[in-house]
C-alpha positions as CSV (number, residue, x, y, z in Angstrom):
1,X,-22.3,-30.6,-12.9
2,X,-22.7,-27.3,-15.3
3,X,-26.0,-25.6,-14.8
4,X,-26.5,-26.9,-18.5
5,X,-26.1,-30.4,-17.5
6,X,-28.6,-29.5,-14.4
7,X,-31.2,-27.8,-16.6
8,X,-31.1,-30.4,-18.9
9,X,-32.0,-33.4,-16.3
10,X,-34.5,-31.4,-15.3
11,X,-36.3,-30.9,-18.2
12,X,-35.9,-34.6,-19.0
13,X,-37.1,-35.5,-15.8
14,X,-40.3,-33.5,-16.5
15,X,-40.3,-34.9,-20.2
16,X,-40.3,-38.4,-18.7
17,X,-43.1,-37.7,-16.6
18,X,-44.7,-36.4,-19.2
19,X,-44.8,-38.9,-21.1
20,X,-46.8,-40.9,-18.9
21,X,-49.6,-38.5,-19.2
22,X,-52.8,-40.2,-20.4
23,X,-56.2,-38.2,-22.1
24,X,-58.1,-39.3,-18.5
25,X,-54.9,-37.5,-16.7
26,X,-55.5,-34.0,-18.3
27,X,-58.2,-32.8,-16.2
28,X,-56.3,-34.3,-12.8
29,X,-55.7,-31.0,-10.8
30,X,-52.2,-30.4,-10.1
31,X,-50.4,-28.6,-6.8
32,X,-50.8,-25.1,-8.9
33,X,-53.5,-24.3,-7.8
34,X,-56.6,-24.0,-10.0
35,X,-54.0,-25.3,-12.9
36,X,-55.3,-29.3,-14.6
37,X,-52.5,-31.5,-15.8
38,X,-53.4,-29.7,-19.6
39,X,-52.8,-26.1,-18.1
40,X,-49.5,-26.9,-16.3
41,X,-48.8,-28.7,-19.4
42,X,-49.4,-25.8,-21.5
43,X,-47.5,-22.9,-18.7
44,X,-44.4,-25.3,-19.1
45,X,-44.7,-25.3,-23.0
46,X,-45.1,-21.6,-22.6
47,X,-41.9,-21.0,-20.3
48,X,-39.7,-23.6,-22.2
49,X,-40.2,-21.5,-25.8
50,X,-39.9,-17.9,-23.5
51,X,-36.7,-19.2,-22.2
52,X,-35.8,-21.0,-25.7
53,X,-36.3,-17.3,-27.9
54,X,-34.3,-15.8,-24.6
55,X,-31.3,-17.9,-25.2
56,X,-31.5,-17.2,-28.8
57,X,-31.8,-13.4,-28.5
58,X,-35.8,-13.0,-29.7
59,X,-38.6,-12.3,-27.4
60,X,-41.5,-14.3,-27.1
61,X,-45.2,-14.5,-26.0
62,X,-45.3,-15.9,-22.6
63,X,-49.1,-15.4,-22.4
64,X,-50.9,-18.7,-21.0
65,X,-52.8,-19.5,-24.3
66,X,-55.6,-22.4,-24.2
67,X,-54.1,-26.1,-24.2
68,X,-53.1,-27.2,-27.2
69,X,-54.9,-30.2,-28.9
70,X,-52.4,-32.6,-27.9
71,X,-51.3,-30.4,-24.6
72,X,-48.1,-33.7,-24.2
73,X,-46.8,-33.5,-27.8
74,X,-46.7,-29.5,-27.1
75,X,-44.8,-29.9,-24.2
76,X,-42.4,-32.8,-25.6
77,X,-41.4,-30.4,-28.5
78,X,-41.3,-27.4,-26.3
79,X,-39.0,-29.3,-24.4
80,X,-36.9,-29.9,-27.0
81,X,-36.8,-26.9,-28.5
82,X,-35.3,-25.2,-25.5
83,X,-32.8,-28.0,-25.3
84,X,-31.6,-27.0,-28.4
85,X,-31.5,-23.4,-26.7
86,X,-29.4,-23.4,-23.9
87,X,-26.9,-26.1,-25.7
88,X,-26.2,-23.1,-28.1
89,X,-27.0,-20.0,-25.8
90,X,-24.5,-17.1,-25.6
91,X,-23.7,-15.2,-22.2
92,X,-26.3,-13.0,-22.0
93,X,-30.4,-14.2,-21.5
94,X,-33.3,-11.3,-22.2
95,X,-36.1,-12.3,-19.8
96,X,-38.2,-9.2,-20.3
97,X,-41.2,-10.7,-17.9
98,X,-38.7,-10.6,-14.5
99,X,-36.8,-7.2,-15.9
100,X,-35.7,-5.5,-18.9
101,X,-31.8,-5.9,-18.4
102,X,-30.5,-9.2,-19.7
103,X,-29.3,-11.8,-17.0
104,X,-26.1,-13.8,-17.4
105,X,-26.8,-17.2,-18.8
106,X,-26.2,-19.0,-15.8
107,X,-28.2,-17.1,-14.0
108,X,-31.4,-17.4,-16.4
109,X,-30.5,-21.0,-16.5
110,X,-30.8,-21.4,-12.8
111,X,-34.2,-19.9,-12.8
112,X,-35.6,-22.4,-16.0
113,X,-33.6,-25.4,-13.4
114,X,-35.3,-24.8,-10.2
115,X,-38.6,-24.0,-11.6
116,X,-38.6,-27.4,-13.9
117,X,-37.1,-29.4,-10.8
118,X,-40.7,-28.2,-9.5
119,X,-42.8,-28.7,-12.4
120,X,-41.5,-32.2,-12.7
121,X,-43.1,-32.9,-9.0
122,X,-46.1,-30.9,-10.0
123,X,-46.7,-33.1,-12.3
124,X,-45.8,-36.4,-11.1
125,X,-48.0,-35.9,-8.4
126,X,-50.7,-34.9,-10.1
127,X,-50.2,-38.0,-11.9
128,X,-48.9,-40.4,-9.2
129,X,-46.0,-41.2,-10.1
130,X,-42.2,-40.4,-9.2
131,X,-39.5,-37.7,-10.1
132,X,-37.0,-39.5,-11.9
133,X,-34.2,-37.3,-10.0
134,X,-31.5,-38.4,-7.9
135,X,-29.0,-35.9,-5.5
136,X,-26.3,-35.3,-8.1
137,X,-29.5,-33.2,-9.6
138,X,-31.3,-32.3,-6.1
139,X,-28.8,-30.7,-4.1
140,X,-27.8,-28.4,-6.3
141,X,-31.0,-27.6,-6.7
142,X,-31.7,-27.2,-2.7
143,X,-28.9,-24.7,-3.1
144,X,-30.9,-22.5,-5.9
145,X,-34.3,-22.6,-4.0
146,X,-32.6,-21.8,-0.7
147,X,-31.8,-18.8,-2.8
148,X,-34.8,-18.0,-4.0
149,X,-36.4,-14.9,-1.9
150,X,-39.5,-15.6,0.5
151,X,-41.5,-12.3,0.7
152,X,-44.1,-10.6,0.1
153,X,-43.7,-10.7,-3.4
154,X,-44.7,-14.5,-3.4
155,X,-48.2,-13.8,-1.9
156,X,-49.0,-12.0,-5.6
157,X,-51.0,-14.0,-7.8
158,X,-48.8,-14.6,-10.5
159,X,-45.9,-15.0,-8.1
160,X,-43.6,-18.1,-9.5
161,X,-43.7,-19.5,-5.9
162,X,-45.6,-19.5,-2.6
163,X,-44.3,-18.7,0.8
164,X,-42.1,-21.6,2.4
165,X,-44.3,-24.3,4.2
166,X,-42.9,-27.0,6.4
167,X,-41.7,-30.4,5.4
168,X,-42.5,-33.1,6.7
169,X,-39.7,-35.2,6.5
170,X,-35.9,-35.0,5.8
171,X,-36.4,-35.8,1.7
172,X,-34.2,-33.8,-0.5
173,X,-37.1,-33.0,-2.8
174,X,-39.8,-32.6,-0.7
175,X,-37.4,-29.6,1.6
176,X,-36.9,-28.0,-2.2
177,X,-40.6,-28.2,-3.0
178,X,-41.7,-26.8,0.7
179,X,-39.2,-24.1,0.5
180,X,-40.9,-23.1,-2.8
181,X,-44.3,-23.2,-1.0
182,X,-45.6,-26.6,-2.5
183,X,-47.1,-29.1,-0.1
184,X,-44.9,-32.1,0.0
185,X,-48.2,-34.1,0.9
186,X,-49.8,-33.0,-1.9
């Protein structure tokens, strides 16, 4: 599957979960820490228009502002909106928050995939619920978190990721999410 396709089931993923968000769910807390259901709502909003101006050659505000009104219809059209993005993005992605040289669009796609392969568990746990992901989606995305450096630099407060932690068992999605320092227990 093209990272496109990947992104894509990702985001839909999260979109599904999303979905099931209630009003009583917004002040759940969520595995980011000190982050409710509303916050990681809004933070995913936030990243999916960064990434949506990126693939269409603008820059954005990727600032954390207060949760929208209606923090799930924010997210649902974010969602969309970067969708619509990456369907029509050219081969170059400015992401001026990681660096100021452009990164080839696969490589910026990768990034928005693995993070919302994340955010989708984030949130359905917070929720209690599933991921609706299966392995055609997962192991690629083992392959991009295995990637994904653990340093130093993820013991900063606004690292994307924690250090590694242990998993418990053998579960596709709960080796991604310990590799990317979430709690597969959460």
């Amino acid at each position: 599957m093209h990272i496109k396709e990947l992104d894509r089931a990702a985001v839909l993923a999260s979109v599904a979960v999303a979905t099931r968000v209630t009003d009583a769910d917004l002040s759940r807390p969520t595995p980011c820490t000190e982050w409710t259901v509303a916050n990681l709502l809004t933070h995913m909003a936030v990243q999916h228009r960064g990434f949506a101006a990126a693939a269409r050659g603008e820059r954005a505000d990727w600032r954390l502002p207060a949760p929208a009104p209606d923090p799930v219809a924010d997210y649902l059209a974010a969602g969309a909106d970067v969708l619509i993005a990456f369907r029509e993005a050219g081969s170059a992605l400015l992401l001026p928050e990681i660096r100021e040289q452009p990164f080839p669009a696969e490589q910026a796609m990768a990034f928005h995939f693995i993070d919302y392969v994340v955010h989708a568990w984030d949130l359905a746990r917070a929720i209690g619920t599933d991921v609706p992901l299966d392995d055609t989606v997962l192991a690629p995305a083992w392959e991009v978190a295995r990637q994904v450096p653990d340093g130093e630099e993820r013991r900063r407060p606004d690292a994307a990721f924690q250090p590694a932690v242990p998993a418990r068992d053998g579960a596709l999605l709960d080796r991604i999410v310990a590799t990317l320092g979430r709690d597969p227990a959460w």
